[in-house]
VOFI-468389 format. One record per residue: residue number from 1; x, y, z of N, C-alpha, C in turn. Coordinates in steps of 0.05 Angstrom, whole numbers. Example, Ala and Ser with C-alpha at 12.3 -4.5 7.8 and 13.67 -1.06 7.14 Angstrom:
% residues 2
 resi    nc1    nc2    nc3   cac1   cac2   cac3    cc1    cc2    cc3
    1    264   -114    156    246    -90    156    264    -66    156
    2    257    -45    142    273    -21    143    258      1    157
***
This chain:
% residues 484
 resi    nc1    nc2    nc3   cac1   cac2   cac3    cc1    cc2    cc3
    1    352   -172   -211    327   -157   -212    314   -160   -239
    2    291   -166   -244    273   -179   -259    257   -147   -275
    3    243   -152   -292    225   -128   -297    208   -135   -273
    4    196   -159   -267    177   -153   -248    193   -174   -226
    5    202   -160   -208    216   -179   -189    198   -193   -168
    6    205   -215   -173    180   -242   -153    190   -253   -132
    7    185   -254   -106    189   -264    -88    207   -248    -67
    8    182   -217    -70    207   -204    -56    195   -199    -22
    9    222   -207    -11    213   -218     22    227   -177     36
   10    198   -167     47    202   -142     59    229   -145     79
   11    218   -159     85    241   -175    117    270   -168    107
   12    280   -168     81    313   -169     84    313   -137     87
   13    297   -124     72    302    -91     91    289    -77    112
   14    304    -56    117    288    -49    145    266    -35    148
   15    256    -39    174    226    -40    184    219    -11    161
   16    193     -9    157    187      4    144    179     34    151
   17    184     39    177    191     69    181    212     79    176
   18    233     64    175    264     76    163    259     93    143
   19    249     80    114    248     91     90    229    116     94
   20    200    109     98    178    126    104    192    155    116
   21    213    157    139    218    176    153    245    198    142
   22    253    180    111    267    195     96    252    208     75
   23    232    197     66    215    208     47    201    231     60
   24    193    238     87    175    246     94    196    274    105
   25    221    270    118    239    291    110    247    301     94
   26    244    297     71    252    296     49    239    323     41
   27    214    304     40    185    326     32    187    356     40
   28    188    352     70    194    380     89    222    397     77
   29    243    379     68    264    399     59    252    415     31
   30    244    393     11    231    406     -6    211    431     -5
   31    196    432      5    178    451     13    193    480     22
   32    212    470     46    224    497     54    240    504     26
   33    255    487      6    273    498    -17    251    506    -38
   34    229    503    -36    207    521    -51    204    547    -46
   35    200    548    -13    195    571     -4    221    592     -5
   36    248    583    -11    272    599     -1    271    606    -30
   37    265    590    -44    266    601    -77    243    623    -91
   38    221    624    -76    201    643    -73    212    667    -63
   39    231    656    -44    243    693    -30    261    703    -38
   40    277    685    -56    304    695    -64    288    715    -91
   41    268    709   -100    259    716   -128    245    751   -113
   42    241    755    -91    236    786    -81    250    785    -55
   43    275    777    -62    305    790    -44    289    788    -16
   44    280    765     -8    277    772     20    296    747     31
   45    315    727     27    323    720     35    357    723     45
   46    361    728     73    386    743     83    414    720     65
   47    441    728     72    464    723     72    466    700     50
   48    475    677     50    480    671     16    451    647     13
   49    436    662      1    411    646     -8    409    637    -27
   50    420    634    -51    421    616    -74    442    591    -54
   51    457    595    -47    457    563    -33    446    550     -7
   52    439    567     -3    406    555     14    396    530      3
   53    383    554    -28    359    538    -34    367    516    -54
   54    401    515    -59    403    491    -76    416    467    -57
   55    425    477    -29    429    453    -14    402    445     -5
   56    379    446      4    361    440     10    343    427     -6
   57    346    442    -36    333    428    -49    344    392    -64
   58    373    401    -71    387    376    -79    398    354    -51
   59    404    362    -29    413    349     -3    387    344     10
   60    370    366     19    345    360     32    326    343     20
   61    326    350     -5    304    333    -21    305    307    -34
   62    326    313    -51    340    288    -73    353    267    -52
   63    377    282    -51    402    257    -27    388    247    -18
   64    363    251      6    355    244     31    334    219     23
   65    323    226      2    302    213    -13    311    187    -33
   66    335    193    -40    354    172    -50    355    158    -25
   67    376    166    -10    380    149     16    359    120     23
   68    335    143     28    314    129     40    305    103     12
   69    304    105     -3    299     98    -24    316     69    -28
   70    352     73    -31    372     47    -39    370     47     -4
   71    363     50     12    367     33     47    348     12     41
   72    323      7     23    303      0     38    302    -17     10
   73    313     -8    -14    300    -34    -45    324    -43    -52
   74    363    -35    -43    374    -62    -52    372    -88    -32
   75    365    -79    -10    371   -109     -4    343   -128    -14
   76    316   -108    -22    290   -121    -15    300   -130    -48
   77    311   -118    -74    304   -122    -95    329   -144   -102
   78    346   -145    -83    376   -152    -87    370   -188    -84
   79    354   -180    -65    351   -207    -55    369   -205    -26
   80    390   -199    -17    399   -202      3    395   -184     25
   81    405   -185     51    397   -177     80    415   -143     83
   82    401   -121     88    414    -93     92    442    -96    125
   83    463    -87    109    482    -92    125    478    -90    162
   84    463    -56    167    460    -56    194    437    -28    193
   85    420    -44    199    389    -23    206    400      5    215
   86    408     -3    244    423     20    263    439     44    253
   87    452     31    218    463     56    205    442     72    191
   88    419     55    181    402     68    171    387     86    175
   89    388     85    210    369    101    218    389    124    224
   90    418    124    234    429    137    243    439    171    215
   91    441    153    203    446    171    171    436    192    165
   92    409    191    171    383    210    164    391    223    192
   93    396    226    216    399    242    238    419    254    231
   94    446    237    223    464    258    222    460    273    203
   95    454    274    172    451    286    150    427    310    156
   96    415    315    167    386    328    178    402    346    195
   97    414    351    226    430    356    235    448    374    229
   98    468    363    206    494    372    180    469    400    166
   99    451    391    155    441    403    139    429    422    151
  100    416    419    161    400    448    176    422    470    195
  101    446    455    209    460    475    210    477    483    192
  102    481    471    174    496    485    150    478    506    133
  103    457    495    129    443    524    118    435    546    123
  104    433    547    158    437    570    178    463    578    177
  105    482    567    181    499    585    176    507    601    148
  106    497    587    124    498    607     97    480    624    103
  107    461    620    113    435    640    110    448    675    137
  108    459    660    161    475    681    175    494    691    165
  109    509    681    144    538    698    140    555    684    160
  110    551    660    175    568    642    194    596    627    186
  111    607    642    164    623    611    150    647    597    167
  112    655    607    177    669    584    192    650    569    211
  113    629    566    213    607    536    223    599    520    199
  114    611    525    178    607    506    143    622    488    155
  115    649    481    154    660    458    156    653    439    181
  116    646    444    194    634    430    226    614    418    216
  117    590    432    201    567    423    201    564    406    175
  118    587    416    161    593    391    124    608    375    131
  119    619    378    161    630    352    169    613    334    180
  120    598    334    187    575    318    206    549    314    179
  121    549    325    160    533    310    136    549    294    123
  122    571    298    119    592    280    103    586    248    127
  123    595    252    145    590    232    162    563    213    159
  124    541    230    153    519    211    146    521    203    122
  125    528    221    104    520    203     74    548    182     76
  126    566    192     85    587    160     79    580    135    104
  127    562    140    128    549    118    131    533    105    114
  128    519    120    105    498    116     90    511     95     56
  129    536    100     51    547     98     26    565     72     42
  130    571     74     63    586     40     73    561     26     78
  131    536     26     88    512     15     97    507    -11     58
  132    496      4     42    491      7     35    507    -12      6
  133    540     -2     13    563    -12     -5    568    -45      8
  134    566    -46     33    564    -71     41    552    -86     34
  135    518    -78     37    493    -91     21    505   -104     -6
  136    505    -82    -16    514    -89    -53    536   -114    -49
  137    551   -115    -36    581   -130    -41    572   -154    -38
  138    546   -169    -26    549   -188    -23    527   -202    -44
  139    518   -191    -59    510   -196    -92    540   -202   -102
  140    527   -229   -122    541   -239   -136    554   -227   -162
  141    528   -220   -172    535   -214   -199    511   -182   -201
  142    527   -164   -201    505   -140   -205    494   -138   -231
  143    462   -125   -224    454   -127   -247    453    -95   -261
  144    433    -86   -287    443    -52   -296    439    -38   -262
  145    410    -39   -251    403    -23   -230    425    -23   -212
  146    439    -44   -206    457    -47   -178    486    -34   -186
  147    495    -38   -212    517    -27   -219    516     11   -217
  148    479     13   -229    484     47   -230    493     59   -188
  149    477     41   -185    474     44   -152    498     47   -141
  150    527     25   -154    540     32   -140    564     50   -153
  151    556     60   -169    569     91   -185    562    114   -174
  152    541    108   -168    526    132   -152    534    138   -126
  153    543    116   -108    559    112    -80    585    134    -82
  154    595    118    -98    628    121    -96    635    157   -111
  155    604    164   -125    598    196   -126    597    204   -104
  156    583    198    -83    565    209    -66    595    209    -47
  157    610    196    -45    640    203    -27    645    223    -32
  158    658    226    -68    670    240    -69    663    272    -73
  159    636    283    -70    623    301    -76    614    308    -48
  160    625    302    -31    613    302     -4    647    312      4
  161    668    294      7    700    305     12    701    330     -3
  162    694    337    -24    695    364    -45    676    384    -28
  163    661    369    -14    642    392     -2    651    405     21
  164    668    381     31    672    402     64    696    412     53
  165    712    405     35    731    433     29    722    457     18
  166    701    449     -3    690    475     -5    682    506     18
  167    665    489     43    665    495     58    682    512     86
  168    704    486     82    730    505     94    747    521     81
  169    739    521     54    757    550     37    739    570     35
  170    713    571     43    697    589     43    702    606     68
  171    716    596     89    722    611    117    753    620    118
  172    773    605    101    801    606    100    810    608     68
  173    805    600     46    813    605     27    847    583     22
  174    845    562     39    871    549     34    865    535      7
  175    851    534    -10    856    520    -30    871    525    -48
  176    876    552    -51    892    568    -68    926    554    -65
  177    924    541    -45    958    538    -32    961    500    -44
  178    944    491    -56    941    468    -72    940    466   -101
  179    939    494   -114    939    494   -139    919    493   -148
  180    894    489   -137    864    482   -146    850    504   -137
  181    830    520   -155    808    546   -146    785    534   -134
  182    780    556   -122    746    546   -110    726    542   -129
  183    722    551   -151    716    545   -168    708    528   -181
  184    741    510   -182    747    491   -202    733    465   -184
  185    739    467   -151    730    446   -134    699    450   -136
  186    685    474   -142    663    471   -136    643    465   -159
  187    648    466   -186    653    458   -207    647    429   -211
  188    667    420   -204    667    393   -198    638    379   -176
  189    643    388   -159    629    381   -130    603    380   -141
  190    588    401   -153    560    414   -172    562    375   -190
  191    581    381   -206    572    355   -226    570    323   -212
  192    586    327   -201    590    299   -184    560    294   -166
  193    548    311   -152    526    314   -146    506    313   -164
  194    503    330   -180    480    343   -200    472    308   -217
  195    497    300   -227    495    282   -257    513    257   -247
  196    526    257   -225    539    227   -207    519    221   -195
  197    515    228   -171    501    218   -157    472    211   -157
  198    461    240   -171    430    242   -174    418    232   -190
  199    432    244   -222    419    227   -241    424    196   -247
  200    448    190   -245    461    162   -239    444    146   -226
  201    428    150   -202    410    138   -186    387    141   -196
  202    377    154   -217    352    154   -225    357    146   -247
  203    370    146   -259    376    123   -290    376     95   -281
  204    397     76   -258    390     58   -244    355     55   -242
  205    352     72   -214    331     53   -214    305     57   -234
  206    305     68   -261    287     76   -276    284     54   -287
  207    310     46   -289    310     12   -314    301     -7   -305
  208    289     -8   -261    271    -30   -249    247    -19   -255
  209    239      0   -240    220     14   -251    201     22   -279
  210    208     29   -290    195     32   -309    185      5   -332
  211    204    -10   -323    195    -42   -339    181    -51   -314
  212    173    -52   -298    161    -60   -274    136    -49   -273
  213    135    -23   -276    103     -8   -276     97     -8   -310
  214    105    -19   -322     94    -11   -355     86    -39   -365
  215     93    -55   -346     98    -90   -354    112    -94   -380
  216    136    -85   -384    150    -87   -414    179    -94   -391
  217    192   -112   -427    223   -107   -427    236    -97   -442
  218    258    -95   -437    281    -75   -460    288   -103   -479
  219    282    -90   -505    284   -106   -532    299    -90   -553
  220    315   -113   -567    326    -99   -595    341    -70   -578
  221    342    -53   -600    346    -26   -596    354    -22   -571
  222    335    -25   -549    335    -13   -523    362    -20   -511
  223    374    -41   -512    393    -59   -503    423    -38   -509
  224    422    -33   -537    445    -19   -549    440     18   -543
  225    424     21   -538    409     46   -523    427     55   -492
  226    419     30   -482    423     24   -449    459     25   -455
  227    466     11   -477    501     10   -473    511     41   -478
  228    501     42   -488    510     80   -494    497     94   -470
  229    480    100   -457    483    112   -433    505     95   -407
  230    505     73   -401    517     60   -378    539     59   -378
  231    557     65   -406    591     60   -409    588    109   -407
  232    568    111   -430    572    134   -433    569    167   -405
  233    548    150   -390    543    175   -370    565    176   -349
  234    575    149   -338    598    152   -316    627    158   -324
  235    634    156   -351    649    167   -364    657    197   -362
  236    630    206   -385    631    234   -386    626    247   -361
  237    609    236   -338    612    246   -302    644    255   -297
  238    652    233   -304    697    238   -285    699    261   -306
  239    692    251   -332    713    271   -355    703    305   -342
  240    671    302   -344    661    336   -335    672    343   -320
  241    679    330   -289    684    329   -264    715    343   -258
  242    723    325   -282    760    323   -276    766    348   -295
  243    746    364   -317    760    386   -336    750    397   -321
  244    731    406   -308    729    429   -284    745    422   -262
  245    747    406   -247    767    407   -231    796    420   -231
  246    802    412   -252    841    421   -266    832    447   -284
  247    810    455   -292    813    478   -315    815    461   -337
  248    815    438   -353    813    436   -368    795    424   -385
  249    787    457   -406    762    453   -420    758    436   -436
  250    782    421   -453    790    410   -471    773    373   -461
  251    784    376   -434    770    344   -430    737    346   -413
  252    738    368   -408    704    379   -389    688    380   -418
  253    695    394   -445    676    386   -471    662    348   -473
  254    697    345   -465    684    310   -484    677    298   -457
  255    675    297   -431    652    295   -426    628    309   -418
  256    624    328   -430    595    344   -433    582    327   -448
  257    596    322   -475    585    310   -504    580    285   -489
  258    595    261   -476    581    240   -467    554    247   -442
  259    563    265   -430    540    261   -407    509    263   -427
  260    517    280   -445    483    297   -470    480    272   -481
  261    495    250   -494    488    234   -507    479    216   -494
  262    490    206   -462    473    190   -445    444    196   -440
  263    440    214   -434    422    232   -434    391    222   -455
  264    408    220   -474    392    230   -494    382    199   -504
  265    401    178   -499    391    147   -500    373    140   -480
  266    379    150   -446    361    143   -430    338    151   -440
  267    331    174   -443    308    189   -449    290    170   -470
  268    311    159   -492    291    142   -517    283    113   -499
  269    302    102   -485    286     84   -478    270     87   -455
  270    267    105   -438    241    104   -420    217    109   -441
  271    224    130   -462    200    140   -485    191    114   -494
  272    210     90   -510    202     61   -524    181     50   -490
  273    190     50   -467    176     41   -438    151     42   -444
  274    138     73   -450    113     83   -447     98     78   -475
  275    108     78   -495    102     72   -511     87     40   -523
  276    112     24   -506    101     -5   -508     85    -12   -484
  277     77      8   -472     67     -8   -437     41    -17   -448
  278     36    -38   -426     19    -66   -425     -2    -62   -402
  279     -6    -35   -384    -14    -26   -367    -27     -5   -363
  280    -58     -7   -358    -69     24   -356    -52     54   -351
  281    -57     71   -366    -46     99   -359    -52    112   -337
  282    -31    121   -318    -37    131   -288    -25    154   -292
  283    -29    169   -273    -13    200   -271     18    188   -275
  284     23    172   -252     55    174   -243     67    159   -280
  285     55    156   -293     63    144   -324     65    172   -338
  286     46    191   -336     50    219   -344     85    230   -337
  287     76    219   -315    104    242   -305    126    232   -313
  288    132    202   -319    155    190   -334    157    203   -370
  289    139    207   -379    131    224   -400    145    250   -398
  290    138    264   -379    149    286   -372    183    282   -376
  291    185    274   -360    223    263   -352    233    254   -385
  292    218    246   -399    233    240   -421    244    265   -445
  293    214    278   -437    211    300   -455    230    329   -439
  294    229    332   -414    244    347   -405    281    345   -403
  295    293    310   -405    319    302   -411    320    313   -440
  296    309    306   -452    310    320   -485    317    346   -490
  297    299    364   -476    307    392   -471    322    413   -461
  298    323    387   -435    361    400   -425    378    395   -443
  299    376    373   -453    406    367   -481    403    380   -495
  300    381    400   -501    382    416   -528    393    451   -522
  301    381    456   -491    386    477   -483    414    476   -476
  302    423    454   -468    453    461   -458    480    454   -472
  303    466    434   -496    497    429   -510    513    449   -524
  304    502    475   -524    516    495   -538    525    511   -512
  305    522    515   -493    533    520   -471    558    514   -463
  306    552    479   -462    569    464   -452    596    463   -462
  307    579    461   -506    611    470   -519    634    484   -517
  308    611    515   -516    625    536   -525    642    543   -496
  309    635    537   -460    637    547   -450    639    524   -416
  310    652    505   -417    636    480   -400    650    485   -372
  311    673    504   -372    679    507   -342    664    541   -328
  312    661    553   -348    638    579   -335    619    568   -310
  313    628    585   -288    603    586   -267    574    575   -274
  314    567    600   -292    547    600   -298    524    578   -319
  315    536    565   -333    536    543   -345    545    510   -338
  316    541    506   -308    555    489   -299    530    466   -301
  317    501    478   -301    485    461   -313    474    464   -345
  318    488    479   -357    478    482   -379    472    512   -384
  319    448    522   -412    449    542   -420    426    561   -397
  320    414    581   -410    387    588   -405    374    560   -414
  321    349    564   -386    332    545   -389    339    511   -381
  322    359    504   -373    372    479   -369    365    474   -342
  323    373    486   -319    372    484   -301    342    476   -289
  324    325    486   -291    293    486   -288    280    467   -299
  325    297    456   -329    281    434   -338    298    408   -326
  326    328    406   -322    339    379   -305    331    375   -279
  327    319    402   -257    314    395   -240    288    397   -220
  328    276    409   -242    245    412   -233    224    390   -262
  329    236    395   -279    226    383   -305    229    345   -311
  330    258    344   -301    277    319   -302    268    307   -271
  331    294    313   -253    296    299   -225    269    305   -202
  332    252    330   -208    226    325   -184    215    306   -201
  333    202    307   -228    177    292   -240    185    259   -231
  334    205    258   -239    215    228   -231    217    218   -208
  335    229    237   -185    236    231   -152    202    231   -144
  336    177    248   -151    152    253   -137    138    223   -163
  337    139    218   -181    135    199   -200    139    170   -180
  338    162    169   -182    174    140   -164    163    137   -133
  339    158    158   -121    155    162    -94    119    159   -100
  340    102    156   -115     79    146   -116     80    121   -124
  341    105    108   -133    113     78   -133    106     67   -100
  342    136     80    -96    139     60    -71    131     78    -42
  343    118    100    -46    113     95    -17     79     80     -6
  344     71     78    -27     47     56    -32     50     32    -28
  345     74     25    -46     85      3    -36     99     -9    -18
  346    112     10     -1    126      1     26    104     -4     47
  347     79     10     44     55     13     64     41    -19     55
  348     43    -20     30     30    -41     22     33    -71     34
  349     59    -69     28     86    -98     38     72   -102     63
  350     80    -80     84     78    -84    111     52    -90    121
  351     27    -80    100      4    -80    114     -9   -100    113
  352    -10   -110     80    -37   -118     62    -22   -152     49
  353     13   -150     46     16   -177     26     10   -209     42
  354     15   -199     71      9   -233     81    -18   -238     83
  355    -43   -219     76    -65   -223     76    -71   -230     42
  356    -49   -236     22    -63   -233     -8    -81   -259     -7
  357    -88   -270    -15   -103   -297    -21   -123   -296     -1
  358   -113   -291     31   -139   -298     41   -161   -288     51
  359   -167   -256     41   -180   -243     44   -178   -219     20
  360   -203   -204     16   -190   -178     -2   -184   -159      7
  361   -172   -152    -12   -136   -125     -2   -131   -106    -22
  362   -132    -83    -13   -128    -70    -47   -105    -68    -51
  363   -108    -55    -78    -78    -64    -94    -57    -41    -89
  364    -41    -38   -105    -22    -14    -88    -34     10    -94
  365    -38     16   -131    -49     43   -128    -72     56   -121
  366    -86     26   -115   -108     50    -92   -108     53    -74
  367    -83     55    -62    -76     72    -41    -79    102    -37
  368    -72    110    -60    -69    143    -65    -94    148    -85
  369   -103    174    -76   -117    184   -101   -110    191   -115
  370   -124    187   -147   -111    191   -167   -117    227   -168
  371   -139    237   -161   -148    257   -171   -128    280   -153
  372   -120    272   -133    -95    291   -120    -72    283   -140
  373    -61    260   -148    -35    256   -160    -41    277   -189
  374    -59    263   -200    -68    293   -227    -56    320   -220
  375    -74    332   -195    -71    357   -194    -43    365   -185
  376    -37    347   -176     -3    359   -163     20    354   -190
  377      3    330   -214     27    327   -228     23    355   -242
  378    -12    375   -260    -17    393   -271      6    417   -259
  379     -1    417   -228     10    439   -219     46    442   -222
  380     57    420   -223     86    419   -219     86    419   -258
  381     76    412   -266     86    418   -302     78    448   -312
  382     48    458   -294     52    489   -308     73    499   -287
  383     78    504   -259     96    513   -251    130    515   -260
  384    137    486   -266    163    483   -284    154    497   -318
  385    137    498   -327    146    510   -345    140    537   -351
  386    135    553   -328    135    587   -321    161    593   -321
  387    177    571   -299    208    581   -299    216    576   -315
  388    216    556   -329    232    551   -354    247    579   -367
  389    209    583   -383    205    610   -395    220    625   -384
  390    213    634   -358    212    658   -346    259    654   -343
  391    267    626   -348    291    631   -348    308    634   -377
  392    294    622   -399    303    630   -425    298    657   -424
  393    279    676   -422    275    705   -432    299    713   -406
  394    305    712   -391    328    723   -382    355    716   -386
  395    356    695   -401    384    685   -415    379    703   -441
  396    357    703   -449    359    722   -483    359    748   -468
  397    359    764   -452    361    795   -452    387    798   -427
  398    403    778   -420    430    780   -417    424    782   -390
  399    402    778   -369    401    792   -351    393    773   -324
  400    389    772   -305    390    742   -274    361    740   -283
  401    350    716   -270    328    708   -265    308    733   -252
  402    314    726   -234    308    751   -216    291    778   -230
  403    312    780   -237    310    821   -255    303    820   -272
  404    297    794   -290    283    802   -316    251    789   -321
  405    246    774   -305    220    757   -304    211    747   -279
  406    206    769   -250    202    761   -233    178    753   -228
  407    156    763   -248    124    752   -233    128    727   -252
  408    135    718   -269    124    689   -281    139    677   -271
  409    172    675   -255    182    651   -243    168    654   -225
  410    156    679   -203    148    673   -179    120    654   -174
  411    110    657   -198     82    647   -200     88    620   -208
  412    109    609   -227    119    584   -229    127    574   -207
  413    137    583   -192    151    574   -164    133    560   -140
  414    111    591   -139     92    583   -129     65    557   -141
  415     68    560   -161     38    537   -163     66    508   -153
  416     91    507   -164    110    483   -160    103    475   -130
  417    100    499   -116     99    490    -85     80    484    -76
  418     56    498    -93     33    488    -80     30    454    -89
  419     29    449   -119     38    413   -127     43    393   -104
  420     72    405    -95     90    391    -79     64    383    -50
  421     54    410    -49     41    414    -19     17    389    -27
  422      5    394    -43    -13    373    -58     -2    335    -49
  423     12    335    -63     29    318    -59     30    299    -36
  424     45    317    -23     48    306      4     30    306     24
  425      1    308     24    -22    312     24    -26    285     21
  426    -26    270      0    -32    245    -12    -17    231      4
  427     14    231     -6     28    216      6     22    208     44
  428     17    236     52     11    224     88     -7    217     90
  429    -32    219     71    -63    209     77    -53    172     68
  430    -39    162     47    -30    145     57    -22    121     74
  431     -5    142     92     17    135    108    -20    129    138
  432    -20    144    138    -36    155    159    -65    133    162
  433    -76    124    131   -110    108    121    -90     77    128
  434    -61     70    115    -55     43    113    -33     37    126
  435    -19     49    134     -2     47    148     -1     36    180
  436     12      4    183      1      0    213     17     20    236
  437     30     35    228     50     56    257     34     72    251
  438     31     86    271     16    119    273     42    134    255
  439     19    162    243     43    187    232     57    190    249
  440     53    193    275     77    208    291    107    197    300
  441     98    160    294    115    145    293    131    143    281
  442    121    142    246    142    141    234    152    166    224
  443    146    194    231    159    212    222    180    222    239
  444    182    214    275    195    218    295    203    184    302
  445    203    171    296    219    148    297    210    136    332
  446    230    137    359    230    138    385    216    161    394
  447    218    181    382    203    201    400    172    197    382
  448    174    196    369    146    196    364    130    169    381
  449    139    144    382    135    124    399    122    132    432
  450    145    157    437    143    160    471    121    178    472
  451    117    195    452     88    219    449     61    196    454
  452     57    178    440     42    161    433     34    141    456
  453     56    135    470     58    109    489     69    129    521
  454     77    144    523     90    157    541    109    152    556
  455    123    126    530    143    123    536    145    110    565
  456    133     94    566    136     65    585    130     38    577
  457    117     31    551    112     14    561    128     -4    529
  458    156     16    521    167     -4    499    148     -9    476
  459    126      4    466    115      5    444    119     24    426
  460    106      9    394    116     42    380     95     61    381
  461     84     51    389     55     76    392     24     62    386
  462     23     40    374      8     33    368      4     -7    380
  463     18     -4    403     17    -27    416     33    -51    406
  464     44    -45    382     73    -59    379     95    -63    393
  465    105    -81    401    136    -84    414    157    -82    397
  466    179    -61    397    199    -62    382    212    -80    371
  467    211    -96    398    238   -125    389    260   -111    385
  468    272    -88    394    297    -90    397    315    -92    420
  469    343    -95    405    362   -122    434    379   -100    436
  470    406   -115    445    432    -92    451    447    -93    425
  471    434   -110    400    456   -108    379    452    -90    363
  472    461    -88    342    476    -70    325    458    -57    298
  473    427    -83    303    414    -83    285    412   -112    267
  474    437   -122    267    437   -145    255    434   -168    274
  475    425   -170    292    421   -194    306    397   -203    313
  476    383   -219    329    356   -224    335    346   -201    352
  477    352   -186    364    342   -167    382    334   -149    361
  478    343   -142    329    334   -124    315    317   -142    292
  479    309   -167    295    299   -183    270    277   -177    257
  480    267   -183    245    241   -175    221    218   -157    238
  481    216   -166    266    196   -160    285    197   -130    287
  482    217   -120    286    230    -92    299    216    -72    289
  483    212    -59    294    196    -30    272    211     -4    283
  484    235    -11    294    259     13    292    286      7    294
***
């Protein structure tokens, strides 16, 4: 993978509703983990609602959007062919499925339907993580992006097995009879997620990205930058992972100290990115701005946390104020940043590249309006930094989010959602102006096809033939033609 990778053939990944229909779930989980975070802030949300709104927001939003994201750019960026379509599509059903009944049952007080339903998400993300690990394996030589990618995998197992135990000690409590607290597993499970899987995948693909949209390379400095986060973040990941796991604070410190210091290199070189870019200033360049300046601030808010205190509950992302800026400040600006990358660009590929030369075609970003991307990026930066606030002054007066600053997180919360709502606004207008499948197609996949076509006559809705066979995805019955 190149800063600007050339000769990239759509064809080795799949049809371009796959990805589109994770992003666009994605979206919808997001929205509802806006809204559950709006209710938890005036107690209207029943039975255990702080994990509601952090499975939906990190599983519904992030995971799903990752997913969709490495299904559809290692093989296109890798150069080689995605192992089997058929898993790709299947992943997002089961994980969607897993997820929505697992958050009904937190939200009922259901717990013995946790492990059933964390068993049937586990099931999709480790399709999703063999799909995917296959892809990778048949690269020769990985490059930074493909290596973070597949650190991020072999997270995404093990934070997923941690999960459905969590789950079934939440209904039985057998963990206790292993020597290990719920706690200590959940502890773990939080980082392996939070800073394995998530951030790991957005440090990867930041380093295509961001030299790709800035037209720059990593020079001098940047190089020895890049070695201190890539030896340093998956490091300090096991070390955090494994001193909460066992109770021991002694090795959960030293890697706190590496995860802050990865941290704190990535951050300088996306900052050197924007700094040297060769390319007009766009919103989604703002928001990489953002991400730099908000990594900065989590390392400042939380390394005294992390010191003094790195297996506490309550500090498992850091101090007051950490939390809000890694994951509304850090991982949305970047996940809604990137996602005005490529879902422009996946519309683009499919629609507009075999027409370049012989006719005019617009380019990717005028696809989207800028003057919606503005307002949704304004609204998501004053929103994130209401809570911020509104979560330091309740770390300084000892007291929950909640109880000590409920109208300024709520009003943070709320403009965040309205952003998002903004957002995705853009994004389907889109999907919807350039996109050759109808919306209903690619957000319902087959059923949206049969709404459309009524389901006789083998199209996806828009007078396309599937081209699919009896195979597996990898054969001619599923070849380039396919659009499911």
């Amino acid at each position: 993978m190149g800063a600007v990778p050339g000769g990239i053939d759509a064809e080795h990944g799949p049809p371009t509703t796959v990805p589109l229909r994770h992003f666009l779930v994605g979206l919808a989980f997001l929205g509802a983990a806006l809204l559950v975070g709006i209710g938890l802030l005036v107690d209207a949300v029943p039975g255990l609602g702080g994990l509601v709104h952090v499975h939906l927001l990190l599983v519904g939003w992030v995971c799903v959007t990752i997913m969709g994201a490495m299904t559809q750019f290692v093989p296109v960026w890798s150069g080689t062919t995605l192992h089997s379509r058929r898993l790709a599509s299947a992943q997002l059903a089961l994980v969607v499925v897993g997820l929505v009944g697992f958050a009904t049952a937190l939200a009922l007080g259901r717990l013995p339907w946790l492990a059933g339903f964390g068993a049937v998400m586990l099931a999709g993300f480790w399709a999703f993580v063999y799909n995917v690990g296959r892809t990778l394996a048949t690269v020769e030589d990985l490059d930074v992006t493909e290596r973070h990618f597949a650190v991020a995998l072999a997270c995404f197992v093990a934070l997923t097995g941690l999960g459905v135990l969590l789950a079934a000690d939440l209904g039985s409590g057998f963990l206790a009879g292993f020597g290990v607290s719920h706690a200590g597993v959940r502890g773990a499970h939080v980082t392996l997620a939070v800073f394995g899987a998530v951030l790991t995948t957005v440090y990867g693909a930041s380093y295509q990205l961001a030299t790709m949209f800035t037209q720059t390379e990593l020079r001098g400095v940047d190089h020895r930058l890049r070695a201190v986060e890539e030896v340093g973040h998956p490091v300090g990941v096991a070390a955090l992972a494994g001193g909460r796991l066992l109770g021991a604070a002694a090795l959960a410190r030293v890697g706190a100290v590496l995860v802050l210091l990865a941290a704190l290199a990535f951050a300088a070189v996306l900052a050197r990115r924007l700094l040297e870019m060769r390319v007009e200033r766009t919103p989604m360049h703002t928001r990489y701005a953002v991400v730099a300046l908000a990594l900065v601030g989590w390392a400042a808010t939380a390394v005294t946390a992390w010191l003094r205190s790195p297996l506490a509950a309550e500090t498992v992302l850091g101090g007051p104020g950490s939390a809000p800026l890694l994951l509304l400040g850090a991982v949305a600006f970047v996940v809604l940043g990137t996602l005005y990358h490529v879902v422009p660009f996946v519309v683009w590929v499919e629609r507009y590249s075999d027409r370049l030369g012989l006719e005019a075609v617009p380019m990717v970003d005028d696809l989207y309006d800028d003057r919606l991307a503005a307002a949704d990026g304004a609204l998501l930066f004053l929103g994130t930094a209401l809570v911020v606030g509104a979560d330091v002054a309740a770390g300084a007066s000892g007291t929950t989010l909640a109880s000590a600053a409920t109208r300024p997180a709520l009003v943070g919360l709320s403009l965040a959602t309205l952003g998002v709502a903004v957002f995705a606004a853009n994004a389907l207008l889109v999907i919807r102006r350039h996109s050759p499948g109808t919306l209903a197609r690619v957000a319902l996949g087959p059923f949206g096809a049969s709404l459309a076509s009524g389901g006789t006559d083998g199209s996806d809705g828009d007078g396309h033939g599937t081209g699919e066979g009896p195979n597996d995805g990898d054969g001619p019955g599923d070849g380039p033609a396919a659009v499911e």
